[in-house]
ZAFIKOL-228425 format. One record per residue (C-alpha): x, y, z; residue in three letters. Coordinates in steps of 0.05 Angstrom, whole numbers, plus 5000, padded with zeros to 4 digits. Example, Ala and Ser with C-alpha at 12.3 -4.5 7.8 and 13.67 -1.06 7.14 Angstrom:
REM residues 2
524649105156ALA
527349795143SER
This chain:
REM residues 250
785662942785UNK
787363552733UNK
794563712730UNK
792164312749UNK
789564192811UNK
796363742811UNK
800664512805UNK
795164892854UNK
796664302913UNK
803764352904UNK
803765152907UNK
799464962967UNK
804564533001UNK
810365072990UNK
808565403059UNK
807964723088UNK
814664383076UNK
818965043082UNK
817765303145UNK
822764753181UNK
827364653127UNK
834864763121UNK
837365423068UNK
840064843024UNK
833164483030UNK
828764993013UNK
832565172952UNK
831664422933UNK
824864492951UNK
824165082907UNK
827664812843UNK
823764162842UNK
817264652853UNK
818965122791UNK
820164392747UNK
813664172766UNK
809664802744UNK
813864972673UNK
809664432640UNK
803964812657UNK
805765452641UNK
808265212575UNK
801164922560UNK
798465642579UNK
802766152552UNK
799466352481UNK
803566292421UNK
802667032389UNK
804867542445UNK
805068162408UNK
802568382339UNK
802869082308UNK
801969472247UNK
803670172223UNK
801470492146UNK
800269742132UNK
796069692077UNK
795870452068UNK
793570702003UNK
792671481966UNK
788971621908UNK
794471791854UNK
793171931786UNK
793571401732UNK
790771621666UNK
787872191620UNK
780872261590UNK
778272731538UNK
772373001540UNK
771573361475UNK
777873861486UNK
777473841560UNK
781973351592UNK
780172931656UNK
785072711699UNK
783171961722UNK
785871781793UNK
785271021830UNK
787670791902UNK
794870571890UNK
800470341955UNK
802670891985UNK
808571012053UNK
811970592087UNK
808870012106UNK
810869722170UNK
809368972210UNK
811768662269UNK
809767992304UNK
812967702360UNK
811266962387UNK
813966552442UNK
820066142411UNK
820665412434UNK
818565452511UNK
820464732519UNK
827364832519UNK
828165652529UNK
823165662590UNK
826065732661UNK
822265842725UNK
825166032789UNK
822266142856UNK
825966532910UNK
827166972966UNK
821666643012UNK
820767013074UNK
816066933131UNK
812367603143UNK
806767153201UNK
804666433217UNK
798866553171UNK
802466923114UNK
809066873068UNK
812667343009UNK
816967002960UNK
819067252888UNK
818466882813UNK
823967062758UNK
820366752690UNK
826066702631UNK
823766412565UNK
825666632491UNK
821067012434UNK
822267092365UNK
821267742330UNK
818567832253UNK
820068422227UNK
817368662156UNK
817469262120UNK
815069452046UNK
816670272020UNK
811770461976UNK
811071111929UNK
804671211888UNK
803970451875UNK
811470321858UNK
813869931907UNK
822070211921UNK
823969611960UNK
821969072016UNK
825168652063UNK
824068262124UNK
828668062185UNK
827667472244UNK
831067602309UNK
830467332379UNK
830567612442UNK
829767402524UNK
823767572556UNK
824167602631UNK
818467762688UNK
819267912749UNK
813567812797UNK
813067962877UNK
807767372902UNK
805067272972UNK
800766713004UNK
795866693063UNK
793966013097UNK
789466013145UNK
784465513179UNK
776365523173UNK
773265093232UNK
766365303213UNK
765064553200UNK
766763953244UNK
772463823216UNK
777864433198UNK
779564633119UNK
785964913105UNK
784365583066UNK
790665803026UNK
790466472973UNK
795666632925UNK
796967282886UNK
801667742849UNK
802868432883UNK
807468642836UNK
811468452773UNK
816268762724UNK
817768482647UNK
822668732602UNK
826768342542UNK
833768462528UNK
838768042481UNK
835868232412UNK
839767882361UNK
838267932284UNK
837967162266UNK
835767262190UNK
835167822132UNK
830667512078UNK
832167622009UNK
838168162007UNK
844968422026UNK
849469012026UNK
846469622039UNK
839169392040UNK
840968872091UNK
843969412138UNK
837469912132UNK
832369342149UNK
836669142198UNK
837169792226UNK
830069912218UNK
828169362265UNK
832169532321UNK
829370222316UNK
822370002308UNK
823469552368UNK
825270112408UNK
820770602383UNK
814870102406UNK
817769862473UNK
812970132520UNK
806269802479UNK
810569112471UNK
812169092546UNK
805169302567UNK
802468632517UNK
807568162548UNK
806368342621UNK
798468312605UNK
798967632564UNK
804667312622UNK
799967522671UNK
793567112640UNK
797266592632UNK
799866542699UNK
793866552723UNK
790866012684UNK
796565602694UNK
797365722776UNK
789165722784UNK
790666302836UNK
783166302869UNK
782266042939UNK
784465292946UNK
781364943009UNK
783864293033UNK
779263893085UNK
780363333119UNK
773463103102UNK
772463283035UNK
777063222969UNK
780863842937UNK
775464372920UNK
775665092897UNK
770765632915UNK
């Protein structure tokens, strides 16, 4: 059997084997739930989560040379670096050990249907890179690694019902996400590459400011790329279960 149909049976059997538990159960429960699916979240979580560019590459036509024609002279201009050219790339950061899954707050809204919540922890590492250019001089580069803490936030529900269409009954059980919030926080400059003093302070500076300046678009990309990969991990489409068939999906 796929491991993933391994994670989609056990997300399955979460309504099953809480509903007459003790608190301290259920938390176990829970825990030994969240260990079993981090493998496969690992597997699906891509490694580049956000990439960006601004001026990178940018280039004006400045002038480079003088030509004579007769008495007349012609100013000769070619494409040469121009602004400031900034890059950032940010890619999950050893999910094996920085990954942490937790599944609480279970409630029982009917027989048929449950709420519960999913806090997903895990680190990224930040590239940062910057290169000022002026008319094809070059003024000065640097680059920085950092790392911060990702974390998502996701309101989950499931519905588990019974089809007795056929002779014998198939458990029908749905999950989805009805909400979810991501943010990162803990941004720590690991790494200035290749200078000091000063120069380390500005690209230093200019990271953190970059980082904030692009916030919104960064957090958009990591909800949208946690989100497909939760998906692919979790397999949330209907799951039946039949007592005369094997595991199927529809």
């Amino acid at each position: 059997m796929p491991f993933r149909w391994i994670a989609s049976l056990a997300v399955f059997l979460l309504p099953l084997t809480l509903f007459a538990q003790t608190p301290a159960a259920k938390d176990a429960t829970l825990d030994q739930l969240g260990q079993a699916l981090k493998p496969l979240l690992i597997s699906a979580v891509p490694r580049t989560l956000h990439e960006r560019t601004d001026n990178w590459g940018h280039q004006v036509m400045v002038p480079v040379g003088i030509k004579w024609r007769g008495v007349r002279p012609q100013v000769s201009k070619s494409l040469r670096n121009h602004a400031e050219w900034k890059r950032l790339l940010i890619t999950a950061n050893d999910l094996q050990r920085t990954l942490d899954l937790k599944i609480y707050d279970v409630k029982n809204v009917s027989p048929e249907k449950q709420t519960f919540k999913v806090l997903l922890k895990f680190q990224m590492e930040v590239m940062y890179e910057q290169q000022n250019w002026e008319s094809g001089l070059r003024l000065w580069s640097g680059s920085v690694r950092a790392r911060a803490q990702v974390k998502l936030d996701m309101d989950c529900e499931d519905t588990l019902s019974v089809d007795t269409k056929e002779l014998l009954p198939d458990f029908v059980f749905r999950m989805r996400v009805t909400g979810a919030r991501i943010g990162y926080d803990k941004l720590v400059v690991e790494h200035i590459n290749g200078i000091g003093g000063d120069a380390a302070k500005i690209i230093g500076k200019a990271a953190h400011d970059v980082m904030n300046q692009w916030r919104p678009s960064i957090e958009r990309d990591l909800l949208a790329k946690a989100s497909a990969s939760i998906v692919k991990a979790a397999d949330t489409r209907e799951i039946r279960i039949g007592f005369g068939s094997l595991l199927k999906s529809k």
